[in-house]
N, C-alpha and C positions, 0 to 999 in steps of 0.2 A: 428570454431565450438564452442567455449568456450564461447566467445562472445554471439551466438546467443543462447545457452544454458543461458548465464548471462542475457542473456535482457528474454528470456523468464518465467525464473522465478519473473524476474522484474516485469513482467506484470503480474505473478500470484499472487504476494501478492498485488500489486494494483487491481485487480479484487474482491480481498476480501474483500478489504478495501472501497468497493465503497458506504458503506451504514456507513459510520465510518467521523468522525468529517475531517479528512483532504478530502478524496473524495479519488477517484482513480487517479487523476494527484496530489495529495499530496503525496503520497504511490508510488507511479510510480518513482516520483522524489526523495522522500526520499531514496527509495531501489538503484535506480541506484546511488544517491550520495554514501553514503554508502556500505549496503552490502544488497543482499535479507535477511539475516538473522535479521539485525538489522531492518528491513522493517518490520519483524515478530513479533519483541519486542514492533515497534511500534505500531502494530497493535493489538495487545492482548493489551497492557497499555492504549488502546484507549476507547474512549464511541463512541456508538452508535450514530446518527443524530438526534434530537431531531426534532419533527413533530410540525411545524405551529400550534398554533391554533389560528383558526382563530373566 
C-alpha cells in the first residue's frame, strides 16, 4: 500500500512537471530516485519550456 501511495505521488509531481524543462519522465525519475518532496523543490526551482520559434 505505501508503495503504491509512493509511486503515485511520483507521478503526480511528474504530471506537473510536464510543461517544465526536465519533462514528466525527468520528474518521474527524479521523484522516484529521491523523494516526491525533493521532486517538488525540483519542480518550483525549475523554468518553464521555452517555445520554438520558429
Amino acid at each position: 500500500m505505501y508503495v503504491l501511495l509512493y509511486l503515485l505521488l511520483c507521478a503526480t509531481v511528474a504530471y506537473m512537471g510536464r510543461n517544465r524543462k526536465l519533462g514528466f519522465w525527468g520528474y518521474l525519475f527524479a521523484s522516484m530516485l529521491f523523494t516526491p518532496l525533493i521532486g517538488v523543490i525540483l519542480l518550483l526551482a525549475s523554468d518553464k519550456k521555452v517555445a520554438a520559434a520558429d
